[in-house]
C-alpha positions in Angstrom: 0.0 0.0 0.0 1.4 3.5 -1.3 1.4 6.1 1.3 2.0 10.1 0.4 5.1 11.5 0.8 5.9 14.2 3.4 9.1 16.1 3.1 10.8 19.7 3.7 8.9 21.9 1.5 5.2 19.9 1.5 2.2 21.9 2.6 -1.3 21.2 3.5 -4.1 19.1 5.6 -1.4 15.7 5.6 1.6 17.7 6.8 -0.9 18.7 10.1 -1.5 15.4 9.8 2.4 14.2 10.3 2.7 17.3 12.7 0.0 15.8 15.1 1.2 12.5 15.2 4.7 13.7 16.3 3.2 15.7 18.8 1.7 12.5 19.8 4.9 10.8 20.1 6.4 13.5 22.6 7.2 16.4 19.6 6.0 19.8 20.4 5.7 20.8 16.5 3.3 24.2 15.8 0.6 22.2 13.9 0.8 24.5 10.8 0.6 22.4 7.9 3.9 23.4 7.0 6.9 21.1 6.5 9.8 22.8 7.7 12.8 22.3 9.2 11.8 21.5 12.8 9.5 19.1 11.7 11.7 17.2 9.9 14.0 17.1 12.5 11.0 15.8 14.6 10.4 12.9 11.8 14.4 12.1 12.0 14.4 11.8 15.6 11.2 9.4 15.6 12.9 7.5 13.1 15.7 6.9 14.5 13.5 6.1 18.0 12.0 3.6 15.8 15.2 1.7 13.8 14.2 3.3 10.5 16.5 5.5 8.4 16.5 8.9 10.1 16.2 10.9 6.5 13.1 13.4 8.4 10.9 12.1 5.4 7.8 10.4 6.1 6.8 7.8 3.5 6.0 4.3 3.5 8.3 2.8 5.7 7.5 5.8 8.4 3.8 6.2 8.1 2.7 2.9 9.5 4.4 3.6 12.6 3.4 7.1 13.0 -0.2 6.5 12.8 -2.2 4.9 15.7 -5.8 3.3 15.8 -8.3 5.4 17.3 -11.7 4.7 18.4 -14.3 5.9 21.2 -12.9 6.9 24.4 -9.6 8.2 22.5 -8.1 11.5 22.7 -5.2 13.7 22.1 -3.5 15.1 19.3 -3.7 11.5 17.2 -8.1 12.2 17.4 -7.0 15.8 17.0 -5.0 14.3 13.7 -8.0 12.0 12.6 -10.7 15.8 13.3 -9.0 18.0 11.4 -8.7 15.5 7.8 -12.4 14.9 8.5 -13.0 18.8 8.9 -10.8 20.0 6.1 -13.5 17.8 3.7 -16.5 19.4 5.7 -15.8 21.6 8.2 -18.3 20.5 10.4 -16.5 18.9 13.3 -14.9 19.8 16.3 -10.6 19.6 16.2 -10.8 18.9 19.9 -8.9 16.0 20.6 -11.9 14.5 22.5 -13.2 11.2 19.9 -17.2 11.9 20.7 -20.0 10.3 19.2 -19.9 13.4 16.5 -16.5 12.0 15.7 -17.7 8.5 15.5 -20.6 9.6 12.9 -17.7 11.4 11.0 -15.4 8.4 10.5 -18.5 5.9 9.8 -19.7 8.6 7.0 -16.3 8.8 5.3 -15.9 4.8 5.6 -19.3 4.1 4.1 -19.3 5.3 0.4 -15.5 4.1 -0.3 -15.9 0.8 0.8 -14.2 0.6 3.9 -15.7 -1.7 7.1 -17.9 1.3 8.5 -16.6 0.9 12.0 -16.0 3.9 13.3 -12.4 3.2 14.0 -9.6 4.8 12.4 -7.2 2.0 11.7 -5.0 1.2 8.9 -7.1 1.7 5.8 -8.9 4.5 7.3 -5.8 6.1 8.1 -4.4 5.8 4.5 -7.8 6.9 2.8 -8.0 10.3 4.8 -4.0 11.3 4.3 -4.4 9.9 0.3 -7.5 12.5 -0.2 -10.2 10.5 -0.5 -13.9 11.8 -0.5 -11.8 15.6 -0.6 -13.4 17.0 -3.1 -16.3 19.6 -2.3 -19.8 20.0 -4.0 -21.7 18.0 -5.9 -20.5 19.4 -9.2 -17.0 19.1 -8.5 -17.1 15.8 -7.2 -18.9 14.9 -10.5 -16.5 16.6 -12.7 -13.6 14.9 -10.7 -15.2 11.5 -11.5 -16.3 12.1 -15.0 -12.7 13.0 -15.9 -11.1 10.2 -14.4 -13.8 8.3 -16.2 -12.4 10.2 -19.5 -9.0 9.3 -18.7 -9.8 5.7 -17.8 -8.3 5.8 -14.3 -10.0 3.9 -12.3 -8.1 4.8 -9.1 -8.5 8.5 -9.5 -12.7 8.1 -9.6 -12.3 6.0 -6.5 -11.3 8.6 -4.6 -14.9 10.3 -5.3 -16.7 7.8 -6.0 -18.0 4.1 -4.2 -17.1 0.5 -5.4 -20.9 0.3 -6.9 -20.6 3.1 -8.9 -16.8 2.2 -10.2 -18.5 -0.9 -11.5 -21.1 0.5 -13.4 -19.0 3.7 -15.0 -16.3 1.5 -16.1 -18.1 -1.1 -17.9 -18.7 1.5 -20.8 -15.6 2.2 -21.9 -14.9 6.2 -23.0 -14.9 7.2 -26.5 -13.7 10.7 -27.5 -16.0 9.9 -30.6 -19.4 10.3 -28.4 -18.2 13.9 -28.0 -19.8 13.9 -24.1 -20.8 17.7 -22.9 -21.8 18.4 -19.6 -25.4 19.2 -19.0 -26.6 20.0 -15.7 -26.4 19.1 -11.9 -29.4 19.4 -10.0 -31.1 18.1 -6.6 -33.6 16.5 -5.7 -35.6 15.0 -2.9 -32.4 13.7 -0.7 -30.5 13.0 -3.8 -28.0 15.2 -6.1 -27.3 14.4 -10.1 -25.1 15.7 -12.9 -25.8 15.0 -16.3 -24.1 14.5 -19.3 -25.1 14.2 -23.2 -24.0 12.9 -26.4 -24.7 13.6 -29.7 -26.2 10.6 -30.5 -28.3 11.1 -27.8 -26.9 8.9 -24.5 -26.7 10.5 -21.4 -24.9 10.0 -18.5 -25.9 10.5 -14.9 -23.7 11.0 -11.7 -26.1 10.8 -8.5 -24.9 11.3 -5.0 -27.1 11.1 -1.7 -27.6 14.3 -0.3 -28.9 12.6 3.0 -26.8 10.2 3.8 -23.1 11.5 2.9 -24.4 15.2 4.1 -20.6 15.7 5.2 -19.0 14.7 2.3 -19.5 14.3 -1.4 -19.5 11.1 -3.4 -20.6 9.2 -6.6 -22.9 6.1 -5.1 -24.6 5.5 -8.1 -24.2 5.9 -12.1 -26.8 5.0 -14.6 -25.9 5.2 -19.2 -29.1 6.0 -20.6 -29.7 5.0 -24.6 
């Protein structure tokens, strides 16, 4: 399993991420999201607490000892870690180290739509989906565009990371073809649901739903329907 790598000079929600694990393991980083030199002194020195090449980069061999499971009754700055992915996708939860039953509701939301064991407990796979971006995207129209141009591109692992297993099936047994000159119609909502459309000129259409209900926090393909 591929995990992203953090170096000097990275930016952004999975550099808070490392920053808050360190801080776990006895660092005292300024969770800033921004790789710099104190932090990847931090990573050298847990490496080298933990027999791995002290380099200060956090990839593969680094990641699956930084991370730790977390569940109900956790808390610190790994929940604090596991709070702010979820919030940087919604912005509706609490980065307060305390894993509450709004924090449990969080995790099972993000597990459910990309396949995971909806558990509520941020272990491995749960771990490597939220610092890999999946389910990042924001609004129904850009998770759609996201998944139609994977879709386009034939890459099947870019759509997954928008979209459920369900829908993957269903969108990549028609193949693409430039020749069907798609063009993007419209998204609209309806009663608990969300759907983009798209049309061709010999008259298929393509439709991108989402439930508006269910994955309120965060937006993803669940179903995908070719019309003639």
């Amino acid at each position: 399993m591929s995990w992203p790598l953090q170096q000097q000079g990275a930016s952004g929600e999975t550099v808070r991420t490392v920053q808050y694990l360190l801080n776990a393991q006895g660092a005292t980083l300024t969770v800033d999201g921004v790789f710099g030199p104190m932090t990847s002194a931090a990573v050298s020195v847990f490496q080298s607490s933990n027999g791995l090449v002290a380099d200060g980069i956090v990839g593969d061999a680094t990641w699956p000892l930084l991370i730790a499971p977390v569940a109900s009754g956790s808390s610190g700055d790994v929940v604090r870690a596991v709070q702010s992915q979820l919030n940087a996708r919604s912005g509706q939860l609490a980065v307060d180290g305390s894993f509450s039953a709004a924090t449990m509701n969080a995790v099972q939301m993000f597990q459910a739509p990309i396949g995971l064991t909806v558990d509520g407990i941020v272990s491995w796979y749960t771990w490597q989906a939220l610092v890999t971006d999946f389910l990042r995207t924001q609004g129904s129209q850009a998770c759609s565009q996201s998944v139609y141009q994977a879709w386009a591109s034939s890459d099947q692992i870019a759509a997954a990371y928008n979209a459920g297993p369900l829908a993957l099936v269903s969108l990549f047994a028609r193949p693409w073809s430039a020749s069907d000159s798609w063009t993007f119609q419209k998204c609209g909502v309806a009663t608990g649901h969300w759907v983009c459309l798209w049309n061709n000129a010999s008259g298929g259409t393509l439709s991108l739903e989402g439930t508006e209900t269910t994955y309120a926090l965060y937006y993803c393909v669940t179903d995908v329907t070719f019309g003639p």
